[in-house]
C-alpha positions in Angstrom: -25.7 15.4 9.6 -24.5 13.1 6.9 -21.2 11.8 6.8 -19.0 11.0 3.4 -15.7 9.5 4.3 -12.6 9.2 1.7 -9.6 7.3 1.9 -10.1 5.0 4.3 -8.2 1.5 3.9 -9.5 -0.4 6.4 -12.1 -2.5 4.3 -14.3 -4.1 7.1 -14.0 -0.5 9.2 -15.2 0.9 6.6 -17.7 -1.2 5.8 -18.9 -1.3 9.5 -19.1 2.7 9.5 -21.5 2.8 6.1 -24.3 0.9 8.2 -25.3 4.0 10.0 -27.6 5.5 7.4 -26.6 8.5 8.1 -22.4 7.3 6.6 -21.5 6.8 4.1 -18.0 6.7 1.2 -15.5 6.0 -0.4 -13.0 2.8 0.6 -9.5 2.8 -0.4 -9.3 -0.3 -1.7 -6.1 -1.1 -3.7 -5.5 -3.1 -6.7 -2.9 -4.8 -4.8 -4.5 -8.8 -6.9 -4.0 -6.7 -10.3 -0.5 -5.3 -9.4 0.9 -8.1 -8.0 0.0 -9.9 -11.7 1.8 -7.4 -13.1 5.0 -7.5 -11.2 4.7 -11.7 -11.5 4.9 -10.8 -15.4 7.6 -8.8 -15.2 9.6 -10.8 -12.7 8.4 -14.5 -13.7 11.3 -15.9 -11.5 10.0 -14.4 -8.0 9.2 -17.0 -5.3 8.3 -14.5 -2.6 6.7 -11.2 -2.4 7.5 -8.6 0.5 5.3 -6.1 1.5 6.7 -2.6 3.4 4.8 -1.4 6.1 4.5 -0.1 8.9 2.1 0.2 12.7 -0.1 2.9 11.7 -3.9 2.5 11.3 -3.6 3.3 7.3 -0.9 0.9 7.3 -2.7 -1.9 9.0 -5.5 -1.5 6.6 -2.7 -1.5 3.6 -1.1 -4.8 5.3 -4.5 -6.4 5.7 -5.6 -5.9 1.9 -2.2 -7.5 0.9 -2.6 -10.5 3.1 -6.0 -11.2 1.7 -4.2 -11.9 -2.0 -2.3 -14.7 -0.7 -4.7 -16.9 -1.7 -4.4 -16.0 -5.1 -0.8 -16.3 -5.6 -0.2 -19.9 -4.1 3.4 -20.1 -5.8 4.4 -17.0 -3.9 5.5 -16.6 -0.3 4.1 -13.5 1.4 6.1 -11.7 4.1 6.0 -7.8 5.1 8.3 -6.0 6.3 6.9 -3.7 9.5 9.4 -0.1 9.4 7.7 0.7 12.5 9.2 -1.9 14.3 12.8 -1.4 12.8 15.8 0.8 12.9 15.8 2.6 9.8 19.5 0.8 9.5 17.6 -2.9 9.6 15.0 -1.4 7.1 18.1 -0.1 4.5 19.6 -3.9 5.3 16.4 -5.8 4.8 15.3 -3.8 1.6 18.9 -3.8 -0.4 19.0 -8.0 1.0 16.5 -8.9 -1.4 17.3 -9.8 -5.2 15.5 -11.1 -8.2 13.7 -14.1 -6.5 11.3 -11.1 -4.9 8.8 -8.8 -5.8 9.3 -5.8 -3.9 5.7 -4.4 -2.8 5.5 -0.5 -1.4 2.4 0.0 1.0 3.6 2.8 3.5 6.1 3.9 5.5 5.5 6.4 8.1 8.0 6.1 10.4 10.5 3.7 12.2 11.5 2.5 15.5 14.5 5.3 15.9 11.6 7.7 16.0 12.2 9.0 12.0 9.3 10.2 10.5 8.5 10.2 6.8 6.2 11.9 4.4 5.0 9.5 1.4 7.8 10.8 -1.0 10.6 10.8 1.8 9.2 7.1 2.3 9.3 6.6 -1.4 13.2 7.9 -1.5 13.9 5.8 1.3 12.9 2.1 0.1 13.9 3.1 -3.6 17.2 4.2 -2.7 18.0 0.8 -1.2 16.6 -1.4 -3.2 18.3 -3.4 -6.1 14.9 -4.7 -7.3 11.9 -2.9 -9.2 9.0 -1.5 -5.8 6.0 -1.6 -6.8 3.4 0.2 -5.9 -1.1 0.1 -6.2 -1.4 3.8 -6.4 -0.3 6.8 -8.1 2.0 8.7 -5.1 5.7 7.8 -6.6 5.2 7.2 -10.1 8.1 8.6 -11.8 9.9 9.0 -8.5 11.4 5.5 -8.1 8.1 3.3 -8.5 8.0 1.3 -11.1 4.1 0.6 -11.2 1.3 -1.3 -11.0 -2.3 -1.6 -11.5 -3.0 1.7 -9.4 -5.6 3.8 -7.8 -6.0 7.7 -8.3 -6.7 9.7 -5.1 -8.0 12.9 -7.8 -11.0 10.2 -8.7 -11.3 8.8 -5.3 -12.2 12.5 -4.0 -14.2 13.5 -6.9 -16.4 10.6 -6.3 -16.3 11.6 -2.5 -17.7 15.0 -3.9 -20.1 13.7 -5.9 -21.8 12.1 -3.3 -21.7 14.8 -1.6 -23.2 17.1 -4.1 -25.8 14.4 -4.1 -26.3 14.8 -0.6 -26.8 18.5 -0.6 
């Protein structure tokens, strides 16, 4: 029985899981190169960029797909920030610490080391409530709630194109 994945973030996982011929999808790869271009436009005096995260597989995948821009952006420092791993005190402290010098970069936040957990727009609320700089973000979920932007994915395209395949399938 044929298998059409969507969604999933984890490039190489991903990748490893289309060799069966019988597997096949669509990877949730995020414009994260474009986005952060954008924000280094709009904020040409940032020196660092700070990523929020978190432990979960998704957000793993997220945090990987960041990392792998570094490269790119040689006059920026990357850091992330792991919520999974702090009180959601430390997060409100960390997030509110930072000022123009960084690029604030949304990945996930699912839930923090006090045992909170948070849907994607509780998340959203959460960082953009505390911050005093523009989050960015390289999809759709929070646009017009507190995100400023970026270069972003749809998730109505991604599963369309999940369906088509499986349409083609059938």
């Amino acid at each position: 029985v044929p298998i059409v994945f969507e969604g999933i973030n984890n490039e190489s996982l991903a990748r490893k899981a289309a060799q069966e011929p019988l597997i096949t999808g669509i990877i949730e790869s995020f414009p994260l190169r474009q986005t952060i271009e954008i924000a280094t436009r709009l904020q040409p005096e940032a020196t660092k960029i700070v990523a929020i995260s978190d432990d979960t597989i998704s957000g793993k995948g997220s945090t990987t797909q960041f990392m792998d821009c570094k490269s790119n952006f040689k006059n920026l420092s990357f850091s992330t920030i792991n919520c999974s791993r702090m009180t959601s005190n430390e997060i409100k402290k960390k997030v509110a610490s930072y000022g123009d010098d960084t690029i604030l970069l949304f990945l996930m936040i699912t839930n923090d080391s006090n045992g909170n957990n948070y849907s994607t727009t509780e998340g959203i609320k959460f960082i953009t409530d505390n911050a005093n700089v523009p989050v960015y973000k390289a999809d759709e979920l929070g646009i017009g709630k507190g995100i400023l932007g970026g270069n972003v994915i749809s998730y109505h395209n991604m599963a369309a194109n999940a369906a088509k395949i499986v349409l083609k399938l059938s």
